[in-house]
N, CA, C and O of each residue as an XYZ file, in Angstrom:
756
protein
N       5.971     -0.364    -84.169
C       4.974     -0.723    -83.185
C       5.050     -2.223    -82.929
O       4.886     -2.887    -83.952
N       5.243     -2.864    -81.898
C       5.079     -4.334    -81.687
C       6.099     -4.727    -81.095
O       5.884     -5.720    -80.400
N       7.323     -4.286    -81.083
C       8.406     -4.309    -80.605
C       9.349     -5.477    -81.456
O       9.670     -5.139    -82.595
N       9.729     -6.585    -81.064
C      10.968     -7.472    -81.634
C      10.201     -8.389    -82.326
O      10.615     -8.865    -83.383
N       9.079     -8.707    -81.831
C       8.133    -10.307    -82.131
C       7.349     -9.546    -83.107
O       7.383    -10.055    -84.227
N       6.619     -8.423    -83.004
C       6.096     -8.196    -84.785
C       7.032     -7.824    -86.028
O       6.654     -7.853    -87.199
N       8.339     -7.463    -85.582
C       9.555     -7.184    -86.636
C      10.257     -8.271    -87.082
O      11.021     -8.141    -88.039
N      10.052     -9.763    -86.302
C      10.310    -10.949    -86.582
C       9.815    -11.556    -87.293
O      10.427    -12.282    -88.077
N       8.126    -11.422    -87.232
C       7.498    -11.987    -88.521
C       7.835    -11.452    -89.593
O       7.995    -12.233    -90.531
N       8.013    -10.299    -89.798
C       8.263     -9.792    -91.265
C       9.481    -10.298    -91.490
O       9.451    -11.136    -92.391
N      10.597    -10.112    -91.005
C      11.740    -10.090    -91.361
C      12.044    -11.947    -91.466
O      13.096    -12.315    -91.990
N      11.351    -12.676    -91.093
C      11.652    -13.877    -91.121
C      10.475    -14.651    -92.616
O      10.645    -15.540    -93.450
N       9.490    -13.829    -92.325
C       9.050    -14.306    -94.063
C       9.559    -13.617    -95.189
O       9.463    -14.130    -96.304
N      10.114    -12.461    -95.016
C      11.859    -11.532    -96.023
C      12.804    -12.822    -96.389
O      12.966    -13.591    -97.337
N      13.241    -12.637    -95.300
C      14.677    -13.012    -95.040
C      14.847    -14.965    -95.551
O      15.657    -15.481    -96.321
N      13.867    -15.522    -94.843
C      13.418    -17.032    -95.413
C      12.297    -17.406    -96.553
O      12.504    -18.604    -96.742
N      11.559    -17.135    -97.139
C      10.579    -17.295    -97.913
C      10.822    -16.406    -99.458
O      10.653    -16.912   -100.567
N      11.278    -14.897    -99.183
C      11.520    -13.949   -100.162
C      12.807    -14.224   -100.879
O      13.068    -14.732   -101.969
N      13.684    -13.609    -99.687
C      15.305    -13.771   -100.703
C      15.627    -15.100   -100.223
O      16.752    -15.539   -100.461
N      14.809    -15.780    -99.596
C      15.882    -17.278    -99.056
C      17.479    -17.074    -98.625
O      18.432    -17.731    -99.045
N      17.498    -16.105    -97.779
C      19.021    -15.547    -97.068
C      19.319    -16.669    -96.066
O      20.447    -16.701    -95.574
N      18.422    -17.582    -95.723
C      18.390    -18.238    -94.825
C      17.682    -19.081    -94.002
O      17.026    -18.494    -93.141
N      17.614    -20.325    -94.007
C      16.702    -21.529    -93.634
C      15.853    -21.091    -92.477
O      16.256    -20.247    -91.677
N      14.454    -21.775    -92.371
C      13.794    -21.569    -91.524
C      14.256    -22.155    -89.600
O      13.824    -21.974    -88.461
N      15.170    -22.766    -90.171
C      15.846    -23.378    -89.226
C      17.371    -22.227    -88.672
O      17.994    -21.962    -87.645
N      17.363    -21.916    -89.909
C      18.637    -20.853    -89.179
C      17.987    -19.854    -88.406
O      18.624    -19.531    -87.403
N      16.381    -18.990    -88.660
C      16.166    -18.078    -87.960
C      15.413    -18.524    -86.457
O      15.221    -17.853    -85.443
N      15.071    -20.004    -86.793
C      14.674    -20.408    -85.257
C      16.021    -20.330    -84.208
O      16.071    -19.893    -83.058
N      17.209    -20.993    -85.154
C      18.360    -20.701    -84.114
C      18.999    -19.524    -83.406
O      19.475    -19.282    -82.297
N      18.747    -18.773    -84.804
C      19.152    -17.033    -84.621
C      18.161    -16.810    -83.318
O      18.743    -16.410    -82.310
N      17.077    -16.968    -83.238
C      15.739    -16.301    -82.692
C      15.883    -16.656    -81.196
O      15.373    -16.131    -80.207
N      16.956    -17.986    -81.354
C      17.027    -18.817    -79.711
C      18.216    -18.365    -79.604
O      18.730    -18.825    -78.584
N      18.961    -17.624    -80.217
C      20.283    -17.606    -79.426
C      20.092    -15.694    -79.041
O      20.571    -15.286    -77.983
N      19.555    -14.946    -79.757
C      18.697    -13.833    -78.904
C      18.082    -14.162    -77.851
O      18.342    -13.541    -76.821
N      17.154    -15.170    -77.834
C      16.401    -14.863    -76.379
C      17.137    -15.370    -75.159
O      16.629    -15.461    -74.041
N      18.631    -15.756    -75.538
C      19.466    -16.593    -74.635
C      20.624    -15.813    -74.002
O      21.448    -16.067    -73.124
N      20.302    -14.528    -74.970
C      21.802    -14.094    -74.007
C      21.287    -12.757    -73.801
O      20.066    -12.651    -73.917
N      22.006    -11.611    -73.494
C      21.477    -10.232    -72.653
C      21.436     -9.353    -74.175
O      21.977     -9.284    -75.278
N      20.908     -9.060    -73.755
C      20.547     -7.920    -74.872
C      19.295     -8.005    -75.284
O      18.524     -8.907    -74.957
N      18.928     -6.696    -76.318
C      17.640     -6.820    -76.484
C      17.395     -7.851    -77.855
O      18.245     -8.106    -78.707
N      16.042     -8.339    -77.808
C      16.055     -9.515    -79.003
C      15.994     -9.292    -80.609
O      16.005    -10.142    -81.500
N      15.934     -8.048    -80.685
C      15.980     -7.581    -82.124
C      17.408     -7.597    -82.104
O      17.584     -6.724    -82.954
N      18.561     -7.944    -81.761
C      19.655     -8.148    -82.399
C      19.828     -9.461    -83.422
O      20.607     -9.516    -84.374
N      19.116    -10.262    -83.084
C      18.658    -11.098    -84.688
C      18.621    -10.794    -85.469
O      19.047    -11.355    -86.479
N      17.883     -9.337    -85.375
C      18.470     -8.956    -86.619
C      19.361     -8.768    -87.769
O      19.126     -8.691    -88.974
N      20.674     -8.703    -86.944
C      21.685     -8.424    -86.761
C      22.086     -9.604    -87.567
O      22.586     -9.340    -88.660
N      21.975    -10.742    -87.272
C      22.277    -11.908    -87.169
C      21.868    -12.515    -89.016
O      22.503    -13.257    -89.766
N      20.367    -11.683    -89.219
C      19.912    -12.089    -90.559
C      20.371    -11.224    -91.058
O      20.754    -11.710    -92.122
N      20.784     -9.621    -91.062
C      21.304     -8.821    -91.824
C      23.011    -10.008    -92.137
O      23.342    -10.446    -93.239
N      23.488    -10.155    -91.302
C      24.729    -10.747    -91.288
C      24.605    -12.130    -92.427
O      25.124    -11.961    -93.530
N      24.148    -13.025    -92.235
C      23.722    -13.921    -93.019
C      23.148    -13.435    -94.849
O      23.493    -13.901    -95.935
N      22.103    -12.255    -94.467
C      21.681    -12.115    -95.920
C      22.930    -11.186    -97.124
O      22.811    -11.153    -98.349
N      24.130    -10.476    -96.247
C      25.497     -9.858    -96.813
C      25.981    -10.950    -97.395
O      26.397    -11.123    -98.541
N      25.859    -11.862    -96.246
C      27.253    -13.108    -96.626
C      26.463    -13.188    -98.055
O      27.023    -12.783    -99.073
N      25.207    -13.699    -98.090
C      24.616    -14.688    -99.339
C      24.106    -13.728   -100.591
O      23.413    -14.095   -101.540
N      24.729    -12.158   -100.296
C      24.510    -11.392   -101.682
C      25.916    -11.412   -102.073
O      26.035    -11.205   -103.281
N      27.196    -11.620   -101.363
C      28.288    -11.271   -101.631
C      29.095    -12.796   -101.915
O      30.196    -12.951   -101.388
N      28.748    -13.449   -102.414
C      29.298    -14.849   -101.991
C      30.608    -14.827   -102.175
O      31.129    -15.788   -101.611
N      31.558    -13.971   -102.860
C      32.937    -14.373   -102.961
C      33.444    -13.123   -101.774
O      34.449    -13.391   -101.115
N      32.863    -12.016   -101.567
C      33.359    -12.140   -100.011
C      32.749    -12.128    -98.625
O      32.729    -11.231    -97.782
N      32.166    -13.587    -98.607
C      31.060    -13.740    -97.906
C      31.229    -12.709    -96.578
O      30.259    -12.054    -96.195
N      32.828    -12.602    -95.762
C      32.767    -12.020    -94.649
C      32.802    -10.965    -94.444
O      32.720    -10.502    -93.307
N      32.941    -10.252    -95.540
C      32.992     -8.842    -95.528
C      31.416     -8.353    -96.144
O      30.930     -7.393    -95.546
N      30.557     -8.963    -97.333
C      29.445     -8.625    -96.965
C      28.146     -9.501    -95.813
O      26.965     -9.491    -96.160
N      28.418     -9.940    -94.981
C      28.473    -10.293    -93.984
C      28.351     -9.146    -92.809
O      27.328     -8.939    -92.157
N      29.485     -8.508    -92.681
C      29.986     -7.672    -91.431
C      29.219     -6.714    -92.020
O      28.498     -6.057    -91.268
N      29.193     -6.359    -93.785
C      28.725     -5.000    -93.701
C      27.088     -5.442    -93.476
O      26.436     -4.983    -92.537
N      26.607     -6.248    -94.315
C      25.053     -6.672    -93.913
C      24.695     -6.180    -92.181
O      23.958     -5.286    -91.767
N      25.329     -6.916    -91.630
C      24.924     -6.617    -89.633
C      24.929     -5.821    -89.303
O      24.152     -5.539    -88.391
N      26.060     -4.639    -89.961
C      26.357     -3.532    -89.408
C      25.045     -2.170    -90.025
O      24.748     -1.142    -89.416
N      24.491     -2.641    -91.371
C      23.290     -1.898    -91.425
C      21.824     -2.401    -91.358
O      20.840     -1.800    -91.790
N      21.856     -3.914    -90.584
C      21.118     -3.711    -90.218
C      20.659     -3.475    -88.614
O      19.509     -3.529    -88.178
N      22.038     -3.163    -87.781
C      22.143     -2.527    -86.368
C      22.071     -1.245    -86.690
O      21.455     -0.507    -85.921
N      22.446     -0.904    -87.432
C      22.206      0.401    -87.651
C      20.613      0.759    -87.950
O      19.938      1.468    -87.202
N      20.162      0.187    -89.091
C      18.476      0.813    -89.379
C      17.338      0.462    -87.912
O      16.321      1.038    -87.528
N      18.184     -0.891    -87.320
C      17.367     -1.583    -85.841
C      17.434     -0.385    -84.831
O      16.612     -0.227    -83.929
N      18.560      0.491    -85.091
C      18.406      1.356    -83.548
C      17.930      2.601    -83.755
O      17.025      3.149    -83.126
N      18.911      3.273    -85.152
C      18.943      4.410    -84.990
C      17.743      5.472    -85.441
O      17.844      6.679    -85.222
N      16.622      4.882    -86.084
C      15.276      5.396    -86.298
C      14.495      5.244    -84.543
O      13.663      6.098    -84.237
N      14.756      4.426    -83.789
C      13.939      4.515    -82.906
C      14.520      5.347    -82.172
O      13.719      6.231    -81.871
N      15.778      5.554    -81.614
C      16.385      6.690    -80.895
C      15.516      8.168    -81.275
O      14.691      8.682    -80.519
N      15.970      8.778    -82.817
C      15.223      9.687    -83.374
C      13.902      9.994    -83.187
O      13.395     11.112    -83.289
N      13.318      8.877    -82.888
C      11.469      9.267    -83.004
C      11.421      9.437    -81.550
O      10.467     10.185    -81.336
N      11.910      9.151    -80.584
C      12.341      9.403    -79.238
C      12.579     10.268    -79.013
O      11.950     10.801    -78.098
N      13.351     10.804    -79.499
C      14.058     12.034    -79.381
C      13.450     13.071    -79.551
O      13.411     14.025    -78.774
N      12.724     12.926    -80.988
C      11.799     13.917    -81.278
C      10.381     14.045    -81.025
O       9.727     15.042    -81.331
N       9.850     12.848    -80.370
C       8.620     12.772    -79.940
C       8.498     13.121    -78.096
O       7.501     13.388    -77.425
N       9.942     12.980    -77.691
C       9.488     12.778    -75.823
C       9.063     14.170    -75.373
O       8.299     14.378    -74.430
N       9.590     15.039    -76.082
C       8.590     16.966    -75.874
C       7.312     16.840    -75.771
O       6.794     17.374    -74.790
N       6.591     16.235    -76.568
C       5.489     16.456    -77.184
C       4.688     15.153    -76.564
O       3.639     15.071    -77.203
N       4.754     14.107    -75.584
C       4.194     13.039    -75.081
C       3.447     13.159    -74.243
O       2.711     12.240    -73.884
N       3.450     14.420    -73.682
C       2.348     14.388    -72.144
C       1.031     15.220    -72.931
O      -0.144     14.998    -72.637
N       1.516     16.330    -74.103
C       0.112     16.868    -74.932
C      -0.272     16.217    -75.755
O      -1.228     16.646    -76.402
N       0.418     14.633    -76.160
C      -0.335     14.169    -76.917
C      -0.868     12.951    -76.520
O      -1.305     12.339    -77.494
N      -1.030     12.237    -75.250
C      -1.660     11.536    -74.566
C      -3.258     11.913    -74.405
O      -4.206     11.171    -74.660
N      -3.300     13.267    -73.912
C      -5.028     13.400    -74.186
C      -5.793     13.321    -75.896
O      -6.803     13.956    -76.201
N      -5.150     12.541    -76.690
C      -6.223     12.676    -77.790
C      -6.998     11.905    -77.837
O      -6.674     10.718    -77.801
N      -7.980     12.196    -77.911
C      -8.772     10.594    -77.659
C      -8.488      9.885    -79.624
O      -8.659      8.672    -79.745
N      -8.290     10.290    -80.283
C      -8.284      9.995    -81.828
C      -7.093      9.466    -81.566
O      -7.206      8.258    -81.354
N      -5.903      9.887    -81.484
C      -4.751      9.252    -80.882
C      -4.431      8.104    -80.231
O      -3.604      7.229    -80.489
N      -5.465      8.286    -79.057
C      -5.423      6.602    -78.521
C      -6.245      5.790    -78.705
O      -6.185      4.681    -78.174
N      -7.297      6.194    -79.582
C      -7.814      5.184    -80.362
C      -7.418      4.695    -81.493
O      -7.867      3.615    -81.878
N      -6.404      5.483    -82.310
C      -5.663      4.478    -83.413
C      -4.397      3.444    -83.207
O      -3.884      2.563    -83.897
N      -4.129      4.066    -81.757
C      -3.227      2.955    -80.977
C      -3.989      2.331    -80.357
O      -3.112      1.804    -79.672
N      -5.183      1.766    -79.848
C      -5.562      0.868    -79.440
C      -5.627      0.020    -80.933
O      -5.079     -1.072    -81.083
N      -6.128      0.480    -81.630
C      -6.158     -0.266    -83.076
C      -4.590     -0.787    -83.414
O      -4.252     -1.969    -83.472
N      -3.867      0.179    -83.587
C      -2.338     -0.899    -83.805
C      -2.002     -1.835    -82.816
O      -1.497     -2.897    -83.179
N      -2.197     -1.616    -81.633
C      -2.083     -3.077    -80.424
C      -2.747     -4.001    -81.207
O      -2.122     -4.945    -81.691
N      -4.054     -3.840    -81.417
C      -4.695     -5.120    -81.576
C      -4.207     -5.646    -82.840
O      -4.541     -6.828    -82.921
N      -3.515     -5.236    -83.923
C      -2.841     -5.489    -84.783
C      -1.910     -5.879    -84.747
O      -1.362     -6.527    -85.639
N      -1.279     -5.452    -83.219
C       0.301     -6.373    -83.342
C       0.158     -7.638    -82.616
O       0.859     -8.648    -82.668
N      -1.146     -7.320    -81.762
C      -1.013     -8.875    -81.429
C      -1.405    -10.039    -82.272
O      -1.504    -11.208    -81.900
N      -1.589     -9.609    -83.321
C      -2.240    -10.491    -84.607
C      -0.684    -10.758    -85.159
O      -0.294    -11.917    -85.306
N       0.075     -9.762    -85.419
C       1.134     -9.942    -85.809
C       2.055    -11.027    -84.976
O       2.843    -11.806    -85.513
N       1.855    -10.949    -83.851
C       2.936    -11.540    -83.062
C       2.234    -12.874    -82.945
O       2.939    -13.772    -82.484
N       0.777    -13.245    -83.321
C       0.440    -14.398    -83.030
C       1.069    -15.039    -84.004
O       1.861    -15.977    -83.911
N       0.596    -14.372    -85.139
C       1.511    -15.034    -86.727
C       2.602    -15.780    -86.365
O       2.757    -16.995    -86.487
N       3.655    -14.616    -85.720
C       4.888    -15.484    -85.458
C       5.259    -16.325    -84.802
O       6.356    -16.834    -85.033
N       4.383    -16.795    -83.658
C       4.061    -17.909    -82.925
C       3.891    -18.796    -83.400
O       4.504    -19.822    -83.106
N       2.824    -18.716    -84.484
C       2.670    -19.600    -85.316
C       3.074    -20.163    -86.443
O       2.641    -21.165    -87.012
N       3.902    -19.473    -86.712
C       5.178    -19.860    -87.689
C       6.592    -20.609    -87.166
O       7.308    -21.495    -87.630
N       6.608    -19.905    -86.134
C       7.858    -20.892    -85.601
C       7.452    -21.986    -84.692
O       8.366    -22.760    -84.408
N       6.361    -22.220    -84.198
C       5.889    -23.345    -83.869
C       5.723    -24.399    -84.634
O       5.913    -25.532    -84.190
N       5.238    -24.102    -86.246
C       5.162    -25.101    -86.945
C       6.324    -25.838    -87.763
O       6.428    -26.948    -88.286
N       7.325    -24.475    -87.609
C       8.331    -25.131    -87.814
C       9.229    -25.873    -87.127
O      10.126    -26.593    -87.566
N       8.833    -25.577    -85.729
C      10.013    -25.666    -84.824
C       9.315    -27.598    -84.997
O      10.021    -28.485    -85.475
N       8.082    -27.806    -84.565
C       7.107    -28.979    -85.183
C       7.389    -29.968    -86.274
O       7.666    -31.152    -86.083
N       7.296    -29.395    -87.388
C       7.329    -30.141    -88.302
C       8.178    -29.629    -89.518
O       7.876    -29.619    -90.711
N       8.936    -29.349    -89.102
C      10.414    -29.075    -89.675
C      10.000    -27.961    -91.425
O       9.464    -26.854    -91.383
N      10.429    -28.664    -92.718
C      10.027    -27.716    -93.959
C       8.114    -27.665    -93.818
O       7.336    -28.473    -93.310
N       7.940    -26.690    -94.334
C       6.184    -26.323    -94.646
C       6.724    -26.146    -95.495
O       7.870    -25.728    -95.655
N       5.504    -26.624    -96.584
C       5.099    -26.549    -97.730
C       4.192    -24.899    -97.800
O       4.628    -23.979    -97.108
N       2.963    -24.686    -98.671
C       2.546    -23.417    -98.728
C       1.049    -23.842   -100.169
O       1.066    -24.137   -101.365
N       0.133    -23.663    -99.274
C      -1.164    -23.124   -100.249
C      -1.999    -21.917   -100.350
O      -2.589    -21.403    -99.400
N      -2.012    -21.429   -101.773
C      -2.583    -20.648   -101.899
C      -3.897    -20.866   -101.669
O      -4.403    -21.970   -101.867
N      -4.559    -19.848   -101.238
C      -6.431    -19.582   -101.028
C      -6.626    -17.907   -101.101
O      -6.542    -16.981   -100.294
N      -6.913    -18.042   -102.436
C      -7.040    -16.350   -102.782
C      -5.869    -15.601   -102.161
O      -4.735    -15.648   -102.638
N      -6.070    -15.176   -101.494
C      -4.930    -13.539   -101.455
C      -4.235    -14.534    -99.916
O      -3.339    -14.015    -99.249
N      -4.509    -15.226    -99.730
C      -3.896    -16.028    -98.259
C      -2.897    -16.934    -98.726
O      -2.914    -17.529    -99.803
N      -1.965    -17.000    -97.775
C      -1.121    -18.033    -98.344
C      -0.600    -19.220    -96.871
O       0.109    -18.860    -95.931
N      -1.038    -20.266    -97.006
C      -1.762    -21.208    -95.488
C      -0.394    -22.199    -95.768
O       0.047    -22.662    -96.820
N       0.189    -22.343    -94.020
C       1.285    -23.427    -94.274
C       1.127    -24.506    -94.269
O       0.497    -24.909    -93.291
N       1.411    -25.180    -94.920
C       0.840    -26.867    -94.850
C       1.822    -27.850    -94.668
O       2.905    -27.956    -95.244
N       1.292    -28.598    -93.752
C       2.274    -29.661    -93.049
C       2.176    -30.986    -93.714
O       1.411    -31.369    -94.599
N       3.216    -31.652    -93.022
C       3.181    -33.256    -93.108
C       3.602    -33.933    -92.300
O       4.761    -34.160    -91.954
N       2.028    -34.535    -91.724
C       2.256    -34.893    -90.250
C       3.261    -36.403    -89.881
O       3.136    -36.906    -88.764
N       4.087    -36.944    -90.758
C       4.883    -38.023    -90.687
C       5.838    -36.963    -90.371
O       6.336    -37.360    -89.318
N       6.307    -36.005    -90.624
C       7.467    -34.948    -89.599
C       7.343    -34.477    -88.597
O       8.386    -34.380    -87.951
N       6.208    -34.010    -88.020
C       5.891    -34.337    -86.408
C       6.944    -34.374    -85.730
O       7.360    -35.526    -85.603
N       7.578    -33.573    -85.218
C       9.046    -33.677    -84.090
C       8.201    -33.847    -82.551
O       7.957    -32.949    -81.745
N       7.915    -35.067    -82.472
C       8.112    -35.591    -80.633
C       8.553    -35.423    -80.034
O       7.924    -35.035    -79.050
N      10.545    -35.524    -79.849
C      10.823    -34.568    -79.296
C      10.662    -32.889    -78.862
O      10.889    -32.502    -77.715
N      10.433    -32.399    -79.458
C      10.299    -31.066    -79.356
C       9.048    -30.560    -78.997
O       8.777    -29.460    -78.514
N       8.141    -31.718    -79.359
C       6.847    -31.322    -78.780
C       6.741    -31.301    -77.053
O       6.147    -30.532    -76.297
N       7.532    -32.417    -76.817
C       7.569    -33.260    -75.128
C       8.136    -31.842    -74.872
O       7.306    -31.039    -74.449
N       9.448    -31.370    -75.059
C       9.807    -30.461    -74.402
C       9.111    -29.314    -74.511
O       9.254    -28.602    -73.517
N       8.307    -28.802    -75.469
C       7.490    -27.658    -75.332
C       6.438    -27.990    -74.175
O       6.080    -27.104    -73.399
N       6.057    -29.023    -74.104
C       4.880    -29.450    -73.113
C       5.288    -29.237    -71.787
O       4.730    -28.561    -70.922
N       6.269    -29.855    -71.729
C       7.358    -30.167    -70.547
C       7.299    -28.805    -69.989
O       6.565    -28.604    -69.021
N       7.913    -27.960    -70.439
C       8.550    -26.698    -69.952
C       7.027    -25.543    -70.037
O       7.174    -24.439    -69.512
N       6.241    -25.729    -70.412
C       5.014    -24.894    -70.110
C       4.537    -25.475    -68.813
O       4.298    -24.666    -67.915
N       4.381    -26.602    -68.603
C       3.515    -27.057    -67.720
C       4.704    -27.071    -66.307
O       4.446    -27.678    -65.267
N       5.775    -26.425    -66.485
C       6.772    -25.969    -65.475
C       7.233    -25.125    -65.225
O       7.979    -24.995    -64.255
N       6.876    -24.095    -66.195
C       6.603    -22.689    -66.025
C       5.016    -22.196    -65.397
O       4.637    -21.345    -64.592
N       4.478    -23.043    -66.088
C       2.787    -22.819    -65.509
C       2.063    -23.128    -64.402
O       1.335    -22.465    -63.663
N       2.506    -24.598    -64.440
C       1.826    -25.065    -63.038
C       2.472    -25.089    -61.671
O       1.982    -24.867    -60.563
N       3.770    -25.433    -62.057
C       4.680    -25.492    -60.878
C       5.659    -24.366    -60.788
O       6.636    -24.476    -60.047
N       5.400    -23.013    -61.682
C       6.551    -22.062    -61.066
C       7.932    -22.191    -61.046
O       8.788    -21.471    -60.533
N       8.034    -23.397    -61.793
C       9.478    -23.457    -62.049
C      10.636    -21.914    -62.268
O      10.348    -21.200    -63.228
N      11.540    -21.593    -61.623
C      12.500    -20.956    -61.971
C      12.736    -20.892    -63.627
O      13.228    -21.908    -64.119
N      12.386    -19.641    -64.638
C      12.489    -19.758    -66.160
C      13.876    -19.955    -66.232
O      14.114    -20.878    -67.011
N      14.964    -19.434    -65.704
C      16.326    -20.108    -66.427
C      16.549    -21.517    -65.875
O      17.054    -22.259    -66.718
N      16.326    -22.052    -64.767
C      16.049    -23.563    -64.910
C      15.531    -24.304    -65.658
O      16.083    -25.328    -66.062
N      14.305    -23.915    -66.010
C      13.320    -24.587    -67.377
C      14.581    -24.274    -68.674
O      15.199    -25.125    -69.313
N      14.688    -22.697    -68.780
C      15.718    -22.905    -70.103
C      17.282    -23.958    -69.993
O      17.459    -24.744    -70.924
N      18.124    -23.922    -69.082
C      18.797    -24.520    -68.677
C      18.439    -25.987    -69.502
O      19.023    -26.461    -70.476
N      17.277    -26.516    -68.755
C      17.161    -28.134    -68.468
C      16.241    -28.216    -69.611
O      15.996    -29.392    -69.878
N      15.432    -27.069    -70.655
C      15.417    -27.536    -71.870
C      16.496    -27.553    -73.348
O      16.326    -28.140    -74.416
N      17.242    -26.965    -73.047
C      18.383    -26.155    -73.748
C      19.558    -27.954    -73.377
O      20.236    -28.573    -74.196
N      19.394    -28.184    -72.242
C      20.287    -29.734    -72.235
C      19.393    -31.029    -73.078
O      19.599    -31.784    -74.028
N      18.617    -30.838    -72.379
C      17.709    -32.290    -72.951
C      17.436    -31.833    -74.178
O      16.951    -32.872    -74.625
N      17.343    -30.655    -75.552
C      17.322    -30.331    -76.540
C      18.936    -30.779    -77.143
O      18.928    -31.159    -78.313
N      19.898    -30.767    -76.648
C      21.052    -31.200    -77.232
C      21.121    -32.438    -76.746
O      21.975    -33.067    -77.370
N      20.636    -33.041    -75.957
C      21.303    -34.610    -75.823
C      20.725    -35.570    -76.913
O      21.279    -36.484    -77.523
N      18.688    -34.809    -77.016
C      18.095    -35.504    -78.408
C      18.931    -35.369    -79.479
O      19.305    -36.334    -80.145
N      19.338    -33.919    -79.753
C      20.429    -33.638    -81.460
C      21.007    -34.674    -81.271
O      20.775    -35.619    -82.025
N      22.065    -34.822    -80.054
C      23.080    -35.547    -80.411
C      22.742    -37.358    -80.881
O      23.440    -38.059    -81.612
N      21.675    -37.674    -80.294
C      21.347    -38.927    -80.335
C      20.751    -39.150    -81.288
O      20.307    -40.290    -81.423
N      20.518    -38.175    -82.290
C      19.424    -38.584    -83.533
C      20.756    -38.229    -84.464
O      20.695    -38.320    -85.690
């Protein structure tokens, strides 16, 4: 339920925080180079399955690597095909339940909690580069340090909302002309 952006939060506090398969910085890149090319964006997955092979197999990183991607393209597609498959008979008699679509109105509102999470996780990183982490009972709150503050990256987040927002900018222009001025800063720092 949630589609790519609630399977991202999980798999990115897994994949970075749990087994440490991979920097918080590698899955922001992974995460931008999905939303950059055609396909659907859960092939990141793909990308961290690939990464977390390499880093269980270290002496043959490329072969568990290939096999890592390859199951996790595999577990990414082939359960949803199936429930498809076996659910599209049965979709027009099970639309009238009212119990039914009231426990899916309840998982929406759950995934958008989920997907805010992940907003908010890669914002703060994309921000202020490593988070730290405090516990508060059963919560676990990211904590910054605001001398890391990325300016750059803030300007361009600003930049490109308020040109998507106010002025209608063309979105692959905005990506384009943030995707340049994001590498000319790398290169200059």
């Amino acid at each position: 339920f949630g589609g790519a952006y609630a399977v991202l939060a999980y798999v990115g506090q897994q994949a970075v925080e749990l087994y440490g398969w991979l920097t918080p910085d590698d899955m922001l890149k992974g995460l931008g180079l999905a939303e950059t090319t055609l396909g659907p964006l859960v092939l990141v997955l793909v990308f961290v399955g690939y990464l977390g092979g390499a880093a269980s197999m270290p002496g043959l990183a490329h072969a568990g690597g290939l096999l890592g991607g390859l199951i996790a393209a595999f577990f990414t597609f082939v359960p949803c095909f199936l429930w498809i498959f076996a659910g599209a008979p049965h979709m027009e008699r099970l639309r009238h339940l009212s119990w039914l679509t009231a426990s899916l109105a309840a998982v929406t509102a759950t995934v958008v909690g989920v997907i805010a999470n992940l907003a908010v996780w890669f914002g703060l990183n994309v921000l202020f580069g490593e988070l730290g982490n405090t516990r508060l009972g059963p919560l676990e709150i990211p904590t910054i340090d605001p001398g890391q503050f990325d300016w750059a990256a803030a300007a361009i987040a600003v930049t490109s909302g308020i040109a998507l927002l106010r002025y209608k900018v063309n979105l692959l222009i905005v990506l384009a002309s943030c995707g340049l001025v994001g590498a000319l800063v790398s290169a200059t720092l």
